[in-house]
C-alpha positions in Angstrom: 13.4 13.4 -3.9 11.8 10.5 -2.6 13.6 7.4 -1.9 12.9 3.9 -1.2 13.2 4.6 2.4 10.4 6.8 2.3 7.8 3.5 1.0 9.8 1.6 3.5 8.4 3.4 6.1 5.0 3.3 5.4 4.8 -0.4 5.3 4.6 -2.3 9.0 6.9 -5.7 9.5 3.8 -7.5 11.6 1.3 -6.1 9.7 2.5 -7.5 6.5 3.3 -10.9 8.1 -0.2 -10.8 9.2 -1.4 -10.3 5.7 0.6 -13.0 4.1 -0.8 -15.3 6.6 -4.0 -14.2 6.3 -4.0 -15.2 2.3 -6.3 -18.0 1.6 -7.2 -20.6 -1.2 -9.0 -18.1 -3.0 -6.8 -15.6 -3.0 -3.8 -18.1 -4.4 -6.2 -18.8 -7.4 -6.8 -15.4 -8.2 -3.3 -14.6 -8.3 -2.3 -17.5 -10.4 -5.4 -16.7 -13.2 -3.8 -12.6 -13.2 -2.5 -11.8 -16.5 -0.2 -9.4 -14.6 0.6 -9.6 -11.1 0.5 -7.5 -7.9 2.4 -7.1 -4.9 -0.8 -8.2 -3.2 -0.8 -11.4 -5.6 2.9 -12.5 -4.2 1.7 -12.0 -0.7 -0.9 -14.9 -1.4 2.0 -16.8 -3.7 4.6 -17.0 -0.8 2.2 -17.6 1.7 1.1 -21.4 3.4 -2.1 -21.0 1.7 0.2 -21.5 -2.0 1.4 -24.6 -1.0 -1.1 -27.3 -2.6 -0.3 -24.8 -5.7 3.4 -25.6 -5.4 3.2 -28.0 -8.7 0.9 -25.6 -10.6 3.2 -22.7 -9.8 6.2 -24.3 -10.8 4.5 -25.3 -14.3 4.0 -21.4 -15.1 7.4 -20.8 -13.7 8.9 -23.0 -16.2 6.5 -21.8 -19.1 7.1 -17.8 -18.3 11.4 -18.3 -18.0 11.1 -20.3 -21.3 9.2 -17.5 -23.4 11.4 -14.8 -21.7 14.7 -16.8 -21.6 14.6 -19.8 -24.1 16.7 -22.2 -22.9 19.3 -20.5 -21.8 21.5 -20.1 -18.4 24.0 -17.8 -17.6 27.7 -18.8 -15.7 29.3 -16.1 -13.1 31.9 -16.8 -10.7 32.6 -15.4 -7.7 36.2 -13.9 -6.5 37.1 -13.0 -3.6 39.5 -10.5 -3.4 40.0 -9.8 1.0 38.7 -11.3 4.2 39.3 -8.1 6.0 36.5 -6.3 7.6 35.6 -3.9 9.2 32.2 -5.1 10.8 30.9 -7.5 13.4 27.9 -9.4 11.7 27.1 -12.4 13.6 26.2 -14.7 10.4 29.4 -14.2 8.5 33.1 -16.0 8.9 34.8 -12.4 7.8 33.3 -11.0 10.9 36.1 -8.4 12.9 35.2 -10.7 16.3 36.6 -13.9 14.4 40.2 -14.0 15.1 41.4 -15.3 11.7 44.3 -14.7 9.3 43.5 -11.7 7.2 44.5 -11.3 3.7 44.4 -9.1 0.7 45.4 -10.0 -2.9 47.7 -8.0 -4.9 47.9 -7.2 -8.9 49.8 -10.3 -9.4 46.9 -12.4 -7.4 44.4 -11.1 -8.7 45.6 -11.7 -12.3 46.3 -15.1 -11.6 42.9 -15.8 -10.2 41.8 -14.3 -13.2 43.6 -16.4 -15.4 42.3 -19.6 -13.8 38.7 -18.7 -13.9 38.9 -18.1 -17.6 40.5 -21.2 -18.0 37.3 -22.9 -16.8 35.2 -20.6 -19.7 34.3 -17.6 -17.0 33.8 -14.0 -18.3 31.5 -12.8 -16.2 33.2 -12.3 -12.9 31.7 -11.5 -9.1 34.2 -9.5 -6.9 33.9 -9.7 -3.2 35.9 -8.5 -0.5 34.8 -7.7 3.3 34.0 -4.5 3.9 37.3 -2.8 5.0 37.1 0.9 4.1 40.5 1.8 4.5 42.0 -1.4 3.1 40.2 -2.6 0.5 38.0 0.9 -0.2 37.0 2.4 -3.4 40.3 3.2 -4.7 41.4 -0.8 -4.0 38.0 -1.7 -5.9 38.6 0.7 -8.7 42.3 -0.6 -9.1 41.2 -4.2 -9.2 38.0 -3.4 -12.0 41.0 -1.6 -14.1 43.3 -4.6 -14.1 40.5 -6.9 -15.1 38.4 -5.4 -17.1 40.3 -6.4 -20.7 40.7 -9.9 -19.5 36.8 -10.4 -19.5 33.4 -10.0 -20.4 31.4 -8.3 -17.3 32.5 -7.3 -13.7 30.2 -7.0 -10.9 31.0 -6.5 -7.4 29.8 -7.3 -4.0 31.8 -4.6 -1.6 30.8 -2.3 0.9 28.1 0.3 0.4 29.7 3.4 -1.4 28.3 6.8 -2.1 26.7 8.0 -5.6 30.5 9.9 -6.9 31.9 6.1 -6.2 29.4 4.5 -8.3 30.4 6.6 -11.0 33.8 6.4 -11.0 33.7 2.6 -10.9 31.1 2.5 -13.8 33.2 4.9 -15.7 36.4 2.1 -14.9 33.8 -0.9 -16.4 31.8 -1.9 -13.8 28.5 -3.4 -14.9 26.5 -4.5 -11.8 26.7 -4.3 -8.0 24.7 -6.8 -5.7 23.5 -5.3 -2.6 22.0 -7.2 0.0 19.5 -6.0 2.6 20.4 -9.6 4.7 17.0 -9.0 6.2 14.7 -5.7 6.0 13.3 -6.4 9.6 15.3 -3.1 11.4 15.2 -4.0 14.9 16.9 -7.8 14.0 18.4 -6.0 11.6 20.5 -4.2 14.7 21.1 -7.2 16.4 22.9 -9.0 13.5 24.9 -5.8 12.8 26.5 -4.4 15.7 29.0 -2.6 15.1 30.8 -1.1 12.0 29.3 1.0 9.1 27.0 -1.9 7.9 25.5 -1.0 11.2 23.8 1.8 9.5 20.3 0.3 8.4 19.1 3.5 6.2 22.4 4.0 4.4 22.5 0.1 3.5 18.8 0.5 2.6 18.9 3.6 0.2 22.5 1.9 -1.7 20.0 1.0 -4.5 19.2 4.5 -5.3 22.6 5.7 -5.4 23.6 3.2 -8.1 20.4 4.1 -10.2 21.4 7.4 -9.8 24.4 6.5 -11.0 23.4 4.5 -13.6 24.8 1.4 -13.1 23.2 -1.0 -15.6 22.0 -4.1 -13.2 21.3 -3.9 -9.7 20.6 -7.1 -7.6 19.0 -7.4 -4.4 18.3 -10.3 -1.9 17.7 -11.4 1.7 19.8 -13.3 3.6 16.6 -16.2 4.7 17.3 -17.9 8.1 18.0 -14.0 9.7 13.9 -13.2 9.9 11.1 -15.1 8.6 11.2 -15.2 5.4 8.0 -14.5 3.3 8.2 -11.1 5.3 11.7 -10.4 4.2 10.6 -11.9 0.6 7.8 -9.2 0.4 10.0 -6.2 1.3 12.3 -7.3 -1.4 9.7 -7.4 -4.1 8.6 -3.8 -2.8 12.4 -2.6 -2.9 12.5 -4.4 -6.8 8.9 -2.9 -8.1 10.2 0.8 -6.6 13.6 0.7 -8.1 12.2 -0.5 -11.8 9.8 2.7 -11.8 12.7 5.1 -10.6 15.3 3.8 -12.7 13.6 2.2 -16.0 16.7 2.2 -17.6 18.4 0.1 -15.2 18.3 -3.9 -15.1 17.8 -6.1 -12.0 18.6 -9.8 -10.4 17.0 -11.4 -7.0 19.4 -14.1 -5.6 17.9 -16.2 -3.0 20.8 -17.2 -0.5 20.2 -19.0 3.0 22.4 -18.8 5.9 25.3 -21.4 5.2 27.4 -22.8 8.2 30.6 -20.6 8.9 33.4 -20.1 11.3 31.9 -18.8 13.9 28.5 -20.2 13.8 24.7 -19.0 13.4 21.6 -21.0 13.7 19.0 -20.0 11.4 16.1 -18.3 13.5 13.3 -19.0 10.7 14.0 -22.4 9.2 13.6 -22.4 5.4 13.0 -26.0 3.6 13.6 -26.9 0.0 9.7 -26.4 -0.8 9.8 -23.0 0.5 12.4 -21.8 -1.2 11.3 -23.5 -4.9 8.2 -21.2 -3.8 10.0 -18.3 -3.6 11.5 -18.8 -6.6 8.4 -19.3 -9.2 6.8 -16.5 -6.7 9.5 -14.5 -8.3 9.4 -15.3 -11.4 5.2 -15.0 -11.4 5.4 -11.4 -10.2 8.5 -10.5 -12.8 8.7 -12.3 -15.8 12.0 -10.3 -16.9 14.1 -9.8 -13.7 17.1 -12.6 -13.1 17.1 -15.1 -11.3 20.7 -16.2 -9.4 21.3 -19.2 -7.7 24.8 -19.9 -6.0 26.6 -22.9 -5.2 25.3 -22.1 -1.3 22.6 -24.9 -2.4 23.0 -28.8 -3.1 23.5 -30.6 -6.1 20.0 -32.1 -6.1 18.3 -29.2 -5.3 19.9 -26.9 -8.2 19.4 -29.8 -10.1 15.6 -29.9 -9.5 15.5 -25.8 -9.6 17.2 -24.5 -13.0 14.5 -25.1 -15.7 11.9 -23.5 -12.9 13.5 -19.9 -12.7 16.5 -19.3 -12.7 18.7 -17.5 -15.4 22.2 -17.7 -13.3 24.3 -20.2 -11.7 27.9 -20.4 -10.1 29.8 -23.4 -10.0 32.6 -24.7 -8.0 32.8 -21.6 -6.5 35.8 -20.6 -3.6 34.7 -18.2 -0.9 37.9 -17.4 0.0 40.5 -14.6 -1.0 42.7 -16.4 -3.4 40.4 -19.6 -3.0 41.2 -20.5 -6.8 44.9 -21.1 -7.4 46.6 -18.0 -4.9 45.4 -19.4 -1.1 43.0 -22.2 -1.4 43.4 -23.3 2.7 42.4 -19.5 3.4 39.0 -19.1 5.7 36.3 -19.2 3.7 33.2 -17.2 4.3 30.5 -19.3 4.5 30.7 -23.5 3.3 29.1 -24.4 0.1 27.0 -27.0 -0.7 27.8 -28.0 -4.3 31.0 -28.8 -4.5 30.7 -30.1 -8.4 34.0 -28.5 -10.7 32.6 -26.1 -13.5 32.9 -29.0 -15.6 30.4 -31.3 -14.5 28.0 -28.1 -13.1 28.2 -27.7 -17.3 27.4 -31.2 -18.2 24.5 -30.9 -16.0 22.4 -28.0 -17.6 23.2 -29.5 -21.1 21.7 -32.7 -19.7 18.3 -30.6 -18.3 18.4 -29.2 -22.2 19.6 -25.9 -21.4 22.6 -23.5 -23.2 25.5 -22.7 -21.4 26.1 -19.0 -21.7 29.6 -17.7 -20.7 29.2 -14.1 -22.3 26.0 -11.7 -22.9 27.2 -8.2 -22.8 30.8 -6.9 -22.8 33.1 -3.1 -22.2 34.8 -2.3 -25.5 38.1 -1.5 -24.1 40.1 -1.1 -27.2 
């Protein structure tokens, strides 16, 4: 059966660069009068020749998430669950090389970060741990789904890689979505970033997407982690990955986030710069070539900027958001992962997407565990 690594390998890194590049005025017009967009159209939409566009693009942005969306925006918060890992990646505080205190929450922790996050209205819940097979593995994952999943709405997770048989047996426990990241889709940087450990495998990370839509997990959501490689590229490859996955699995639903590299213990300059105005390009890019996939936007960005971004794409925002295991109410002095940018509580994060006109929405879908 063919997989997504089999497209992958047709397509050339420099040779796509190139093309984006190569877009011109022209081009950027055409793509923004297509009824329906092609992969060839979000080369020209991400590409320097868009950027006189930026205020025309973020007009249709705005007009294609209201028809598809209405007014409304989505809350998730993330919880960390273990710093342990099992990987050196040199972008990331959790990284085995940082000599850090470890720690892993029990049942008890984990239900009492629970509690607090559904304190603050949260039932859709992000669970994130290192990647630390023999620690916090699939059996530690399935345990933790299990003890949550009658205390709210929607679980997704952001773990290790796992095989298809894993998949299932989560989704069978209640697991709705998994998050995936590629961090960049260039292979050779892609090496350099990833040393050692079993994210050192490129392919296996690569093909995880078609082992959950085999699996048939109902939303899979992809990203690059912008600062690694230059970023249109990066931003093309994910679009690929998204168009191929929506053919395979049809039944399946899907979410781009958009995160850039954040400081962290340990440290990482960004190789490609990103600025504000690329990444608002990204983002209506996105939601030109896609009018139905959704949009996520984490607390990694600024108050002004996610301010400025929500009624132009998105359909999911964090808020007040720890990046540490136990962050909420268990350990909050514990390392964190990476720093965040807006540090607003859930509270005023809520005040200000009523204020832009928009409906909080804490619940869309839910397990019947009865």
């Amino acid at each position: 059966m063919v997989t997504f690594k089999t497209i992958f390998n047709q397509y050339n890194w420099d040779q796509i660069s190139s093309d984006i590049f190569s877009k011109t005025e022209s081009d950027v017009k055409n793509a923004l009068n297509n009824p329906k967009r092609t992969l060839e159209d979000f080369k020209a939409l991400i590409s320097p020749a868009a950027k006189p566009y930026l205020e025309q693009m973020a007009q249709k942005s705005y007009q294609i998430t209201k028809k598809r969306f209405g007014n409304t925006i989505q809350m998730y918060a993330p919880m960390y669950l273990s710093n342990e890992c099992q990987n050196i990646c040199t972008y990331c505080g959790f990284s085995m090389t940082n000599v850090i205190p470890r720690k892993t929450l029990t049942d008890a922790e984990i239900l009492k970060e629970v509690a607090f996050l559904k304190s603050k209205g949260y039932k859709h819940i992000l669970l994130v741990t290192g990647e630390a097979n023999k620690t916090v593995g699939v059996d530690y994952i399935n345990n933790a789904i299990r003890l949550i999943r009658d205390k709210v709405a929607n679980i997704t997770i952001e773990v290790q890689p796992m095989d298809q048989p894993d998949y299932e047996l989560l989704i069978d426990s209640g697991l709705y979505a998994v998050l995936v990241y590629q961090e960049t889709y260039h292979k050779e940087e892609y090496k350099k970033h990833h040393p050692k450990g079993r994210k050192s495998n490129f392919e296996y990370r690569l093909e995880t997407p078609d082992r959950l839509g085999k699996a048939g997990i109902h939303k899979i959501g992809l990203g690059a982690l912008f600062g690694l490689e230059d970023w249109r590229a990066d931003s093309f490859f994910t679009a690929l990955h998204l168009l191929y996955l929506q053919k395979t699995y049809w039944k399946t639903k899907y979410s781009i986030s958009f995160p850039r590299l954040r400081p962290h213990s340990g440290g990482l300059e960004p190789k490609v710069a990103m600025s504000d105005a690329d990444l608002v390009q990204l983002i209506c890019a996105f939601r030109l070539l896609d009018e139905d996939v959704e949009l996520s936007m984490s607390t990694r960005e600024s108050e002004v900027f996610r301010e400025n971004i929500v009624n132009l794409g998105i359909t999911s925002i964090s808020a007040a958001s720890k990046t540490n295991p136990g962050g909420y109410v268990v350990d909050p002095k514990s390392l964190e992962q990476f720093e965040i940018s807006d540090e607003r509580s859930t509270e005023e994060v809520v005040t200000m997407l009523k204020s832009k006109g928009l409906e909080v929405v804490w619940k869309d879908w839910a397990h019947n565990w009865r």
